[in-house]
Legacy VTK file of the C-alpha trace (Angstrom):
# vtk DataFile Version 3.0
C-alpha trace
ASCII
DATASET POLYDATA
POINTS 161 float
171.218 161.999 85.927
170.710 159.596 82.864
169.493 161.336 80.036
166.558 159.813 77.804
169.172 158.152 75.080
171.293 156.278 77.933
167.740 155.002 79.037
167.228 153.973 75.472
170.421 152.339 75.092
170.044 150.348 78.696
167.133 149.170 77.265
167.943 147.982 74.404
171.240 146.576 76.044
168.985 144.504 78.197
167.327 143.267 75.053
170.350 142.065 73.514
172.005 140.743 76.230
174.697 143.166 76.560
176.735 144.970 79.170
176.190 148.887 78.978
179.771 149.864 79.020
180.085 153.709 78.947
182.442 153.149 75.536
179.224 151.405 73.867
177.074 154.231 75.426
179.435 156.768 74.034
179.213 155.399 70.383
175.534 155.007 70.752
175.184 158.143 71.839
177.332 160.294 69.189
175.571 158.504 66.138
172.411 159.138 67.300
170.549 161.079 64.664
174.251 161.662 63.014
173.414 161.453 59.533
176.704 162.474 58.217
178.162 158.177 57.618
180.937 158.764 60.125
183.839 156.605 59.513
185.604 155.078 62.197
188.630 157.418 62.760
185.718 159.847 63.317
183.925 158.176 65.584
186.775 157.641 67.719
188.018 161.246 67.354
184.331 162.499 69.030
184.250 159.907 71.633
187.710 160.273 72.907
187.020 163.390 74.219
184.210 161.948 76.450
186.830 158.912 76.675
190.101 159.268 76.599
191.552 155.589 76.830
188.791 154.368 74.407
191.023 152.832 71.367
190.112 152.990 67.418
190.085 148.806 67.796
187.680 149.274 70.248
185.200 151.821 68.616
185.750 149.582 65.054
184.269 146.699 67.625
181.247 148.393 68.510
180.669 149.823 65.470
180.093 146.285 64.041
178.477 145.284 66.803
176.097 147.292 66.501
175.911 146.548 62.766
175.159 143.171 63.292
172.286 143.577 65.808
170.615 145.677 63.385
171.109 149.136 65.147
173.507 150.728 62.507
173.899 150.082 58.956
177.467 149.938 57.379
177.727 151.406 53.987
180.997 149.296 52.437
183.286 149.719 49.267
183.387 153.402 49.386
186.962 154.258 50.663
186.606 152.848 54.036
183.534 151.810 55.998
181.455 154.246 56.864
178.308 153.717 59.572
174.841 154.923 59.437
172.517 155.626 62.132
169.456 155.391 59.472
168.223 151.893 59.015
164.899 152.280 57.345
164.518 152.194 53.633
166.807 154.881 52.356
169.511 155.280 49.396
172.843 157.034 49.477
174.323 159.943 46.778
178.376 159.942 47.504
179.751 162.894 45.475
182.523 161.214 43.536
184.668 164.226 44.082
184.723 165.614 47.804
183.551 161.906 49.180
180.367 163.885 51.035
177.494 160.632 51.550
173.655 162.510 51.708
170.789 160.159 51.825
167.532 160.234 49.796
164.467 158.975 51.250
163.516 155.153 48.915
161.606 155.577 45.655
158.374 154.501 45.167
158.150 151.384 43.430
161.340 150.311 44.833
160.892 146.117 44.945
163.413 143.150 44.297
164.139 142.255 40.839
161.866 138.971 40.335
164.534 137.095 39.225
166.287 137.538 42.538
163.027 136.579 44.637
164.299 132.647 45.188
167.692 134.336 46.366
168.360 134.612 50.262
168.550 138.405 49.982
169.790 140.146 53.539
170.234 143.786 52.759
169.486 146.021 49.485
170.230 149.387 48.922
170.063 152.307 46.317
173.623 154.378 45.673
174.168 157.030 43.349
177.863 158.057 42.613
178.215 161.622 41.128
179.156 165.125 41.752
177.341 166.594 44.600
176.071 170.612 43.839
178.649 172.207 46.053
182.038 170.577 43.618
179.509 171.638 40.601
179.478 174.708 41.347
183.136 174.896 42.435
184.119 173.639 38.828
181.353 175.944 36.780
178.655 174.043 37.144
180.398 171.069 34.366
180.931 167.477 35.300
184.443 166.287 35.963
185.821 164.443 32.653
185.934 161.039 33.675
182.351 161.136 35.940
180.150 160.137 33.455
182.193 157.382 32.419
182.523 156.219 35.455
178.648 156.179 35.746
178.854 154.252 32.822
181.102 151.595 34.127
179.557 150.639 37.061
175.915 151.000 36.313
176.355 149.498 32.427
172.339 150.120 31.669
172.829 154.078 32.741
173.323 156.225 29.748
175.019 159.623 30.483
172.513 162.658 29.391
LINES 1 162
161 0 1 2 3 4 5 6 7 8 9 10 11 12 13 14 15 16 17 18 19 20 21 22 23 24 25 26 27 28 29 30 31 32 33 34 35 36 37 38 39 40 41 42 43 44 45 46 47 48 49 50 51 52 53 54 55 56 57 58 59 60 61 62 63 64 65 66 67 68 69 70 71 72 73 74 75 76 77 78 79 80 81 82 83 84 85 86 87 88 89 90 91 92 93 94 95 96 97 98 99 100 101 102 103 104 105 106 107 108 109 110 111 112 113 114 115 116 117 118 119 120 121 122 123 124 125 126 127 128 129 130 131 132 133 134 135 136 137 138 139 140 141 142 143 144 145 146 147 148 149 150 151 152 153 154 155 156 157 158 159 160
């Protein structure tokens, strides 16, 4: 019996053009409303044990398949690539310390700088590196030394408060 995601995914396969290979399928179907940024080692881990043979070259494949035909995003220069089965407007918090990803729905008001408007812009996106509640807590509530400068560093107009 095909459930109501493989019909989705035969559909859209037929869209694009593309076989509907079971190890596509299986992807498709394990970052389906996954909103945890799975890398690819852990993508591979879940689907091997619907698919065995599948290899990680295979899975890294797909996964940017998919990321090119606009059904993933790919969230890069973290410490690997991680994927992400929300592609609306949406922004990203990575805790700096434990590496967890949570995503925050786009702030009002969110538009392209002017001065970028006569660039060929593809893809924006709002990220926000600190420490997530959980390693707050775990350390007394303070900020690692080191966070806020990091802040600093990469986001040169953000003051630390």
């Amino acid at each position: 019996m095909q459930t109501a995601t493989h019909a989705e995914f035969l559909k859209l396969c037929r869209k694009i053009g593309w076989k509907c290979t079971s190890q596509r399928l299986a992807v498709y179907e394990f970052l389906q409303g996954n909103h945890t940024h799975p890398d690819v080692d852990t993508v591979w881990f879940a689907v091997r044990s619907a698919l065995p043979a599948i290899t990680r070259e295979s899975v890294y494949r797909i996964l940017n398949e998919f990321t090119e035909m606009g059904i993933i995003g790919r969230l890069d220069h973290i410490d690997n690539a991680r994927y992400d089965s929300r592609v609306g407007a949406h922004g990203h918090f990575i805790c700096g310390q434990c590496g967890e990803i949570s995503d925050f729905d786009w702030p009002e008001g969110a538009v392209i700088p002017p001065e970028m408007l006569s660039h060929s812009i593809s893809h924006m996106e709002i990220r926000l590196v600190g420490v997530c509640k959980r390693c707050a807590a775990a350390t007394g509530g303070s900020v690692p030394a080191g966070a806020a400068a990091s802040q600093v560093n990469d986001f040169p107009n953000i003051q630390p408060k």
